[in-house]
TORPA-4810 file (N, C-alpha, C, O; in nm, 3 decimals):
<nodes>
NODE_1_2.014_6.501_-2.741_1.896_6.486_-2.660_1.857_6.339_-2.654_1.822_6.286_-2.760_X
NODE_2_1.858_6.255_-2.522_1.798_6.166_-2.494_1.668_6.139_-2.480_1.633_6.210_-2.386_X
NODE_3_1.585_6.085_-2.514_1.421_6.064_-2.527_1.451_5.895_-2.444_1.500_5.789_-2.482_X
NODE_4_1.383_5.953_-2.297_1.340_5.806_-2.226_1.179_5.778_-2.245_1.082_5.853_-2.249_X
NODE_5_1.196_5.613_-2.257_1.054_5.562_-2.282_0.967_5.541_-2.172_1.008_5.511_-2.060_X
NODE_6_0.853_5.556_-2.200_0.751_5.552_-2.038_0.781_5.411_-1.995_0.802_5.327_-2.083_X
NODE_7_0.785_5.374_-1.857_0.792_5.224_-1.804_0.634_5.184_-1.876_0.531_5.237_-1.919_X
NODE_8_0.691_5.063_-1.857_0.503_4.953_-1.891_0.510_4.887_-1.814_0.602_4.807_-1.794_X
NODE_9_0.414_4.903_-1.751_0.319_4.816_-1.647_0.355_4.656_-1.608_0.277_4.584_-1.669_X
NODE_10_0.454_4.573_-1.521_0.479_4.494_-1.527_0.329_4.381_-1.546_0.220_4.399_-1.490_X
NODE_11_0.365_4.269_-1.638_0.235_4.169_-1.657_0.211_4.121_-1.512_0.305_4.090_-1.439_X
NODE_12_0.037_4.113_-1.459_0.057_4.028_-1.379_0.047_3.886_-1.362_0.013_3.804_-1.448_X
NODE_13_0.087_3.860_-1.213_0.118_3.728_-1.219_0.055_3.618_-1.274_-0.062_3.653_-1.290_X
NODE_14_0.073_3.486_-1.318_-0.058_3.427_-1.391_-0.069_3.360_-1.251_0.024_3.334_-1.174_X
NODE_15_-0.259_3.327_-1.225_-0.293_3.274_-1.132_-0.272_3.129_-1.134_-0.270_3.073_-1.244_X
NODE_16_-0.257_3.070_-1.042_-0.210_2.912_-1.019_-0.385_2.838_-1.042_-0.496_2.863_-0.996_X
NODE_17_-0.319_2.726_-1.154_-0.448_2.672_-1.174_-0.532_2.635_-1.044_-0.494_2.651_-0.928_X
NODE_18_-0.664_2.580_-1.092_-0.733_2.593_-1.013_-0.758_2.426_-0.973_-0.772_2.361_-1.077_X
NODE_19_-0.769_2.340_-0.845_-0.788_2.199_-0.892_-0.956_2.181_-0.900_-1.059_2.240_-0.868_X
NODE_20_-0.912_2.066_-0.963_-1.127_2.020_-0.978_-1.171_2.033_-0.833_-1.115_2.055_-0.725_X
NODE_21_-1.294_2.010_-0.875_-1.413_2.011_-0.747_-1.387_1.878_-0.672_-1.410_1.775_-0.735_X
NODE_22_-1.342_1.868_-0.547_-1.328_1.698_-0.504_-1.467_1.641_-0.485_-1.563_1.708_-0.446_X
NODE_23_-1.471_1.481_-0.524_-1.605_1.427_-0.537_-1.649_1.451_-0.371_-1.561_1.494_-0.296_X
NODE_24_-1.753_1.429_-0.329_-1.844_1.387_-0.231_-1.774_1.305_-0.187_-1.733_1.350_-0.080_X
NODE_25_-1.719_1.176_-0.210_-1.663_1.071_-0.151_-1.548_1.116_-0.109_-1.525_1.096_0.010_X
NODE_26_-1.450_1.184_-0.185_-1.306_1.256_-0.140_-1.354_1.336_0.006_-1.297_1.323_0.114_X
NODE_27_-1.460_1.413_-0.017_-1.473_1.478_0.089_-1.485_1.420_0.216_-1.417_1.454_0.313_X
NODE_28_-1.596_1.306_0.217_-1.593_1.232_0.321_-1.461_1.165_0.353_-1.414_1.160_0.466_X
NODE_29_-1.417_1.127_0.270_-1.279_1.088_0.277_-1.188_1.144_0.387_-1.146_1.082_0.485_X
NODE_30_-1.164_1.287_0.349_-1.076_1.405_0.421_-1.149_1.379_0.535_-1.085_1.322_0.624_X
NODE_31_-1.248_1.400_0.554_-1.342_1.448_0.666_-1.318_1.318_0.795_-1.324_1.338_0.916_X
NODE_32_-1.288_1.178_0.723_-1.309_1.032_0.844_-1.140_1.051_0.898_-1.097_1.024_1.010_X
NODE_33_-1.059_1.109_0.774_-0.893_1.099_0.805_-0.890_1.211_0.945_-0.832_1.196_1.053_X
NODE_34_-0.980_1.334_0.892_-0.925_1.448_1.021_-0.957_1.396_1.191_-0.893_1.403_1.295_X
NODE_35_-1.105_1.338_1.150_-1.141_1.261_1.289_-1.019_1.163_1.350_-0.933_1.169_1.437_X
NODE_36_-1.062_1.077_1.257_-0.898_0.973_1.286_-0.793_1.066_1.355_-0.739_1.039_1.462_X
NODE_37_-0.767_1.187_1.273_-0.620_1.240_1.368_-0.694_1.273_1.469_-0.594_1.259_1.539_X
NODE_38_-0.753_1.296_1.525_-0.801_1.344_1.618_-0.815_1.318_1.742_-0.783_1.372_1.848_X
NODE_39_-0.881_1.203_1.703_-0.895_1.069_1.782_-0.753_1.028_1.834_-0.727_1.019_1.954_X
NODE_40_-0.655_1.004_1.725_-0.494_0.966_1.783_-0.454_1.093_1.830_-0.441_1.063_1.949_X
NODE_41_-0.423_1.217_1.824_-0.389_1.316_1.902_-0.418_1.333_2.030_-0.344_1.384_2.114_X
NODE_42_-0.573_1.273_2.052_-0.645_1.263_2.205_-0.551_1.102_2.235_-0.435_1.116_2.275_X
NODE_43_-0.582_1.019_2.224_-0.512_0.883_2.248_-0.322_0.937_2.277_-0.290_0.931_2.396_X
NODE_44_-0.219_0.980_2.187_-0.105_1.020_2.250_-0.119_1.096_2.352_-0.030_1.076_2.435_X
NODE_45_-0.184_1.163_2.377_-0.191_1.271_2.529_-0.210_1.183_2.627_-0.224_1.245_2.732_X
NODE_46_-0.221_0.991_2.652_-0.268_0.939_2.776_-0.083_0.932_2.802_0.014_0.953_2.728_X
NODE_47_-0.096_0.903_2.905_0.058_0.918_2.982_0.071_0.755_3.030_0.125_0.709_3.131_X
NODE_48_0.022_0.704_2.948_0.031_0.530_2.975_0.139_0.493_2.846_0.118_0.520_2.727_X
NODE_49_0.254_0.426_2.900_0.351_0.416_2.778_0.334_0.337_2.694_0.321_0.224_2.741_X
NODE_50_0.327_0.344_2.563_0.282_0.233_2.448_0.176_0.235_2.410_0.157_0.182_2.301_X
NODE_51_0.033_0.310_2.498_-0.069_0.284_2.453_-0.125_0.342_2.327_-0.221_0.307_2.258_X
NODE_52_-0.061_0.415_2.319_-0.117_0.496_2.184_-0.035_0.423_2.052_-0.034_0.463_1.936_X
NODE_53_0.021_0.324_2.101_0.095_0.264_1.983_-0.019_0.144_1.894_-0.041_0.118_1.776_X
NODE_54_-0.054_0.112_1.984_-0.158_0.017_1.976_-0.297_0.061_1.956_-0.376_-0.010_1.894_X
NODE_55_-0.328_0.165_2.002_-0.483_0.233_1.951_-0.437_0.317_1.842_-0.538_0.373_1.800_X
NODE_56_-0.364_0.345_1.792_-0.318_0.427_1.664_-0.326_0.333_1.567_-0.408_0.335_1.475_X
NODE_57_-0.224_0.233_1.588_-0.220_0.102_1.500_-0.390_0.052_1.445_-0.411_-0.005_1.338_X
NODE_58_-0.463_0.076_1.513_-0.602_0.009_1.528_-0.702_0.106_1.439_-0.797_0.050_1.385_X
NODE_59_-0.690_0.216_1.424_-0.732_0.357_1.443_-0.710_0.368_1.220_-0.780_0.388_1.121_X
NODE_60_-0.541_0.333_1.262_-0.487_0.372_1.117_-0.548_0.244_1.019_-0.602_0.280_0.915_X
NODE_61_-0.543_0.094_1.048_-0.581_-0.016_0.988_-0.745_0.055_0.975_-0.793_0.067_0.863_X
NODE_62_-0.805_0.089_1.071_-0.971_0.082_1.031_-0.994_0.223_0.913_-1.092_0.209_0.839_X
NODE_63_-0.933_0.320_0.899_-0.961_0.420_0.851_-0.901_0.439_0.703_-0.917_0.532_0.625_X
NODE_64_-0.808_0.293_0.686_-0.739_0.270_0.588_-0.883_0.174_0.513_-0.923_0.195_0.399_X
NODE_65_-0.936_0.080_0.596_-1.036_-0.006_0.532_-1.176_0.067_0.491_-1.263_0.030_0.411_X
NODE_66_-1.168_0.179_0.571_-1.307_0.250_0.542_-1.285_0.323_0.419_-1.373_0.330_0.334_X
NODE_67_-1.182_0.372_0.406_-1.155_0.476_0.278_-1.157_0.294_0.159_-1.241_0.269_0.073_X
NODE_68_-1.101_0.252_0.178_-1.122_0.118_0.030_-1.258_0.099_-0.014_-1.319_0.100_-0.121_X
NODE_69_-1.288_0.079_0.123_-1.446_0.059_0.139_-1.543_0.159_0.071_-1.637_0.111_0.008_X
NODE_70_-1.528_0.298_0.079_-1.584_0.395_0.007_-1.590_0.392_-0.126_-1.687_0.416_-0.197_X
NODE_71_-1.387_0.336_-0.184_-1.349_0.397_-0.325_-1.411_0.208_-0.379_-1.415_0.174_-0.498_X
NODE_72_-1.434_0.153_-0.309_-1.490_0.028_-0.356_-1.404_-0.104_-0.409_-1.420_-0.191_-0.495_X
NODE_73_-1.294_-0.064_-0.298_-1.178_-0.157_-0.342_-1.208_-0.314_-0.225_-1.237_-0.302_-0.106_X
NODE_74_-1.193_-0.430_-0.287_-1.197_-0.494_-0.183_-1.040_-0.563_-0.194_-0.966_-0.547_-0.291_X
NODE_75_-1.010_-0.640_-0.077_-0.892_-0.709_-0.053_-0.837_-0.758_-0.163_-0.729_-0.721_-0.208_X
NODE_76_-0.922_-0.858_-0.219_-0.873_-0.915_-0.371_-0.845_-0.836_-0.476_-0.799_-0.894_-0.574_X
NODE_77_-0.862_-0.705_-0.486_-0.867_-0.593_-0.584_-0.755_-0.592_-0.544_-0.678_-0.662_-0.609_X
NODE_78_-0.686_-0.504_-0.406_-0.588_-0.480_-0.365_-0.436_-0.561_-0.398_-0.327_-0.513_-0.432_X
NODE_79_-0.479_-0.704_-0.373_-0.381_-0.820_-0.378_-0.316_-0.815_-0.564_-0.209_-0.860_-0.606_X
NODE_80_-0.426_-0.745_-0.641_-0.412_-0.773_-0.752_-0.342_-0.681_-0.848_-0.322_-0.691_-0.969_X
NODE_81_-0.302_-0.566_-0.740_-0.225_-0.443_-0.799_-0.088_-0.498_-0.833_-0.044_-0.610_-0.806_X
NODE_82_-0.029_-0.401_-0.897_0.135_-0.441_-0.907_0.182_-0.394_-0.747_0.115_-0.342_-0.659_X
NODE_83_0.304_-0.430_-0.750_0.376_-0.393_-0.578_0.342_-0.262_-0.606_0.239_-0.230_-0.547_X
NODE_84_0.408_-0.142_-0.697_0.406_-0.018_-0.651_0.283_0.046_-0.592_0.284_0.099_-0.480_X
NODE_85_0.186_0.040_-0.664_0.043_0.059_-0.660_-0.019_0.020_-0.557_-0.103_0.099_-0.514_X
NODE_86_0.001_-0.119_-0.480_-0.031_-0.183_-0.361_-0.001_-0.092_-0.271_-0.084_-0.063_-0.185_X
NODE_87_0.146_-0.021_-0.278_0.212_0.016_-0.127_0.094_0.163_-0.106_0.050_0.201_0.003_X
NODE_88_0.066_0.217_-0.228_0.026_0.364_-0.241_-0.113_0.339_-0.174_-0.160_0.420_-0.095_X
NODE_89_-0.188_0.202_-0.217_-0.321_0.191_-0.177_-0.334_0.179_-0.035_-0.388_0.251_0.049_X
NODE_90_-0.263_0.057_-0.027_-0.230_-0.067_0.139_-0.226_-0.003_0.236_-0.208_-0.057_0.345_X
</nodes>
């Protein structure tokens, strides 16, 4: 006589951590980047060739200075990183 054992209940899954709360500033952060795309998504739709190369270019430099500007980095801060760190900020 064989005696089978009851199945057990497979464990469930463990939930995927959770990340922190993003600061206020992160948020605004996200929030100036989505406009920005936005703004360049409307700008590629003109049917003028190149132009969106140049208002993107303009678009990406200002939204790059506003986010420094927030996290409170100025130019000389920047200059003063190592290369790797520069490229991640710049």
């Amino acid at each position: 006589m064989v005696t089978r054992s009851k199945p057990t209940a497979a464990a469930a899954p463990a939930a995927p951590p959770t990340p922190p709360p993003a600061s206020a500033r992160a948020i605004a952060c996200r929030k100036l980047v989505l406009r920005q795309a936005l703004k360049a998504a409307g700008v590629s739709a003109l049917p003028v060739l190149g132009a969106d190369l140049f208002i993107n270019a303009k678009l990406l430099v200002g939204t790059v200075d506003e986010i420094n500007r927030a996290y409170g980095l100025s130019p000389a801060q920047i200059a003063a990183l190592p290369p790797a760190q520069r490229t991640q900020v710049d």
